[in-house]
TORZA-340149 format. One line per 8 residues: number of its first residue (from 0); their letters; for each residue x, y, z of N, C-alpha, C, O. Coordinates in nm, 2 decimals. Atoms other than C-alpha are relative to their C-alpha. Layout:
BEGIN
NUM) a) X/Y/Z/X/Y/Z/X/Y/Z/X/Y/Z | ...
//
This chain:
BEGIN
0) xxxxxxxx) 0.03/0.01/-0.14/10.86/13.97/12.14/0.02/0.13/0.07/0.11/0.20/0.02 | 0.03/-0.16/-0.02/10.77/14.31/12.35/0.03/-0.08/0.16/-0.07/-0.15/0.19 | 0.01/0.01/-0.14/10.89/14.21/12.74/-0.02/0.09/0.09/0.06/0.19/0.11 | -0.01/-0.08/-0.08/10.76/14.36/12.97/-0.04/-0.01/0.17/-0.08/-0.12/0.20 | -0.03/0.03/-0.16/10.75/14.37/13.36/-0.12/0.08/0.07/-0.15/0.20/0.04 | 0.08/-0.05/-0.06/10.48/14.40/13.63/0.02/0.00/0.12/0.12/-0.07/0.14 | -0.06/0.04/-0.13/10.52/14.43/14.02/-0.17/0.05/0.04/-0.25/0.13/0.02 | 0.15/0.00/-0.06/10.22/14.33/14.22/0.04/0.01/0.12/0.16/0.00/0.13
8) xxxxxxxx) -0.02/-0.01/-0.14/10.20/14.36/14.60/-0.12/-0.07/0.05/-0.24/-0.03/0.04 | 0.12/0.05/-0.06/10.03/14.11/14.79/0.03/0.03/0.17/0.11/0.10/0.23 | 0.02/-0.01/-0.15/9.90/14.05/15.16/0.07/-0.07/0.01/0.18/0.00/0.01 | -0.06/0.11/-0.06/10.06/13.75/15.26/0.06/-0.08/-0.07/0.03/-0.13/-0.18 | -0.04/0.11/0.09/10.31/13.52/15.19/-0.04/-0.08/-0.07/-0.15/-0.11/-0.02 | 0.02/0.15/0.10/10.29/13.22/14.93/-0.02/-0.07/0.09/-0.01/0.00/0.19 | 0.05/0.16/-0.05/10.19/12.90/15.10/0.13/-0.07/-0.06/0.20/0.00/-0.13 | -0.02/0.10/0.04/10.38/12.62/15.00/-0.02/-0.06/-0.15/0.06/-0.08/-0.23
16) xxxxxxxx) 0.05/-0.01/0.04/10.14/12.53/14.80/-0.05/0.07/-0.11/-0.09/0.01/-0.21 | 0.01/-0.09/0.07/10.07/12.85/14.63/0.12/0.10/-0.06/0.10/0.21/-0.11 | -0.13/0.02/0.04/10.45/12.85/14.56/0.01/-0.07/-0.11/0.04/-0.02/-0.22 | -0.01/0.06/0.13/10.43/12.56/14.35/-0.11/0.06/-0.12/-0.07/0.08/-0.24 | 0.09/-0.04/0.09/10.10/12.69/14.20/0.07/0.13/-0.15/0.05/0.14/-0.27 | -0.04/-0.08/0.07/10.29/13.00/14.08/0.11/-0.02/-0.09/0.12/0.04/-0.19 | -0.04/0.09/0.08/10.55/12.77/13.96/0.01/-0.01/-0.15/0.08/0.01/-0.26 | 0.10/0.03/0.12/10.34/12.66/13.75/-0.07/0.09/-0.12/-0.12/0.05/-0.22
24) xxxxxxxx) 0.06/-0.11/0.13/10.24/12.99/13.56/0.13/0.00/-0.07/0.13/0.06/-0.17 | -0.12/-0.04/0.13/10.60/12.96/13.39/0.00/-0.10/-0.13/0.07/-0.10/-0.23 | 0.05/0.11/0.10/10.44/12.68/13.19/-0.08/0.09/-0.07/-0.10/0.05/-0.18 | 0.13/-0.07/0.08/10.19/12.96/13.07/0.09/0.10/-0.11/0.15/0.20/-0.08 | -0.05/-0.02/0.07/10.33/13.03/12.74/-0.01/0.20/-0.03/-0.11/0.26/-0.06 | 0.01/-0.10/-0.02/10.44/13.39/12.73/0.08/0.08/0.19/0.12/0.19/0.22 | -0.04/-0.04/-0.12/10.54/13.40/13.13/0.16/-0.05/0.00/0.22/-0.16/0.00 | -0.15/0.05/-0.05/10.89/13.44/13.18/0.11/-0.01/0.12/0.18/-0.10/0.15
32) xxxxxxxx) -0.05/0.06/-0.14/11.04/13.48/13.50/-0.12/0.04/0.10/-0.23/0.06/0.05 | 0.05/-0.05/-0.07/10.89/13.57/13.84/0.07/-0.01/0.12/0.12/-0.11/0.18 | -0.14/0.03/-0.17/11.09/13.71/14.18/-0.09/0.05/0.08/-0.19/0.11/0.04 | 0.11/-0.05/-0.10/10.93/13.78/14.48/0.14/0.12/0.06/0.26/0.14/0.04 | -0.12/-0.08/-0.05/11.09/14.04/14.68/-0.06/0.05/0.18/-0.11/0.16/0.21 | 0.09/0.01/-0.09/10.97/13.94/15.04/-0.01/0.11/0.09/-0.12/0.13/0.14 | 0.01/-0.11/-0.09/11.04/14.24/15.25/-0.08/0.11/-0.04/-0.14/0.17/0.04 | 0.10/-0.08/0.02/10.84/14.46/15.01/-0.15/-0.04/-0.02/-0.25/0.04/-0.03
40) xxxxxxxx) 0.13/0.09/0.00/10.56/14.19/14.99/-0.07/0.03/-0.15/-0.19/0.05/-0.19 | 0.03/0.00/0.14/10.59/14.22/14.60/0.01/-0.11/-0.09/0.06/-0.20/-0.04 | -0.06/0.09/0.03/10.62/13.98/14.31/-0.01/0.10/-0.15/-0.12/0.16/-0.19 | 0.01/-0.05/0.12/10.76/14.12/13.96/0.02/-0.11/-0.10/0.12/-0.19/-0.10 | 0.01/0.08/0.12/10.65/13.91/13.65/0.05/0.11/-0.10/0.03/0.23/-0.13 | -0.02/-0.06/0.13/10.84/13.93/13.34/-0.08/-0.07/-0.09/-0.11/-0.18/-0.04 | 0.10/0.00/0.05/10.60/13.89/13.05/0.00/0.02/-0.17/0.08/0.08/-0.23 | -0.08/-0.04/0.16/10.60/13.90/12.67/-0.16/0.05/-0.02/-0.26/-0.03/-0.03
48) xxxxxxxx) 0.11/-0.11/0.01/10.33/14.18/12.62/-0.11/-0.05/-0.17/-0.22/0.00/-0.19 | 0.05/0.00/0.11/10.25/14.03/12.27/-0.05/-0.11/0.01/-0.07/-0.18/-0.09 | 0.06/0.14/-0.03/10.10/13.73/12.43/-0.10/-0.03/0.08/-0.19/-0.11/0.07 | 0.06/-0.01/-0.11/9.97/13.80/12.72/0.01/0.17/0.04/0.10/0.24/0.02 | 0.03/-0.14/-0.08/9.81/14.15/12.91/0.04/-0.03/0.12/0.06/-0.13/0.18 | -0.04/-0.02/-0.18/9.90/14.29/13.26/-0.14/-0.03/0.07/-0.15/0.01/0.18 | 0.12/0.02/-0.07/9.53/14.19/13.34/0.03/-0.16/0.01/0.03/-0.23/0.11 | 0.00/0.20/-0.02/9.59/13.80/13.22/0.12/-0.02/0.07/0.14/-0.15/0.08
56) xxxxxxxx) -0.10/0.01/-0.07/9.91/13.83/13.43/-0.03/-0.03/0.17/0.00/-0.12/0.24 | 0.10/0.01/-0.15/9.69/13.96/13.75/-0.06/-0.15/0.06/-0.04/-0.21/0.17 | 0.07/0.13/-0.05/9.46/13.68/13.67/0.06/-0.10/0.01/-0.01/-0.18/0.07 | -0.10/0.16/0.00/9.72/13.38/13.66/0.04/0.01/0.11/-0.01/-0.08/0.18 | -0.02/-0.01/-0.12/9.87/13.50/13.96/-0.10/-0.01/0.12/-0.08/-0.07/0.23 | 0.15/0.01/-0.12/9.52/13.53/14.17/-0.02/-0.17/-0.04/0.01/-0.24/0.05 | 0.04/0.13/0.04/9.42/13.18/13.99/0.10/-0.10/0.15/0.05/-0.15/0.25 | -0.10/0.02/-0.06/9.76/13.07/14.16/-0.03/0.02/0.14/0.07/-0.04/0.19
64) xxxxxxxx) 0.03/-0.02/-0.13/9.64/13.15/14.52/0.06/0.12/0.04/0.03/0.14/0.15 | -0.07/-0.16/-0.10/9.83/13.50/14.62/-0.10/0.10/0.02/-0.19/0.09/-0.06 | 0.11/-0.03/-0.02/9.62/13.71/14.72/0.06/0.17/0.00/0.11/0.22/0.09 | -0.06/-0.08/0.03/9.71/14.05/14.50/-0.12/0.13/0.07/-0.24/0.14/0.07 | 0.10/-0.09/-0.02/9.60/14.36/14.62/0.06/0.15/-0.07/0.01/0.25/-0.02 | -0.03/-0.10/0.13/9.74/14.62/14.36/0.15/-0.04/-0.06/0.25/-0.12/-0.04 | -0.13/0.02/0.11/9.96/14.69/14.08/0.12/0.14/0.05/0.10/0.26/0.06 | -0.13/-0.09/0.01/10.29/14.86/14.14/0.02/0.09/-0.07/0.03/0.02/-0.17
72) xxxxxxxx) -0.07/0.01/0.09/10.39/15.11/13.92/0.15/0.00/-0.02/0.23/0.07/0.05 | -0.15/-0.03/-0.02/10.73/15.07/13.83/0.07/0.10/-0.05/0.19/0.08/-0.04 | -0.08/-0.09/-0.01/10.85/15.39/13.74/-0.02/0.08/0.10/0.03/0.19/0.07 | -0.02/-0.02/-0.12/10.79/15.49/14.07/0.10/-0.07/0.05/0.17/0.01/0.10 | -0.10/0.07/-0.05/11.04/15.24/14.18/0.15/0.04/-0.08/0.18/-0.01/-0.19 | -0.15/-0.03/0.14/11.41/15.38/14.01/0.11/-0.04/0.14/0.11/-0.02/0.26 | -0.17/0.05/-0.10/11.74/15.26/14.18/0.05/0.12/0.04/0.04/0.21/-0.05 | -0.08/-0.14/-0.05/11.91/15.55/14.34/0.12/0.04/-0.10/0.21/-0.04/-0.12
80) xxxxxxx) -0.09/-0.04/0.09/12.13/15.75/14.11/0.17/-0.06/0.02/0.20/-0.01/0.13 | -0.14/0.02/-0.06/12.51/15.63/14.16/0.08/0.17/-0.05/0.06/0.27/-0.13 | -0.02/-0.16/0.00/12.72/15.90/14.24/0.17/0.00/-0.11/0.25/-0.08/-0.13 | -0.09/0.00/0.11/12.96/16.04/13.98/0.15/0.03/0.07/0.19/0.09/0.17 | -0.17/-0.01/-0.09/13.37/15.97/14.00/0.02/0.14/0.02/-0.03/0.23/-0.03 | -0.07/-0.15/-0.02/13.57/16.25/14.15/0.10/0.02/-0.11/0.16/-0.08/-0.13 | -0.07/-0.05/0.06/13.75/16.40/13.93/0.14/0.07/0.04/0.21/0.12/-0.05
//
């Protein structure tokens, strides 16, 4: 198994609705988690690359109702260095 992680950014929140829908993609063999991260209006799927592509990823999520309008990439995104003890 090859996991690997996508972050999409949509327009608008989930629905309800299109909450449960996405739910529902963790039934889709191969989809392993999914967090939204509402303030940046993203959602990162984790994903087992040997099963599924970052396109059939796209597509499950759009199927699902969110309404993606690009892909993230994530090494653009790095945590801020922590800073080293004093010595």
């Amino acid at each position: 198994m090859t996991t690997v992680d996508i972050l999409l950014r949509y327009v608008v929140p989930p629905t309800e609705s299109v909450a449960a829908a996405l739910a529902n993609t963790r039934e889709v063999y191969g989809v392993r988690k999914l967090t939204f991260d509402k303030a940046a209006h993203t959602l990162r799927v984790e994903y087992d690359a040997t099963r599924l592509s970052a396109a059939d990823v796209t597509q499950l999520v759009r199927k699902a109702g969110l309404q993606v309008i690009e892909e993230v990439p994530l090494a653009a995104i790095q945590p801020a260095p922590e800073p080293a003890p004093a010595a």
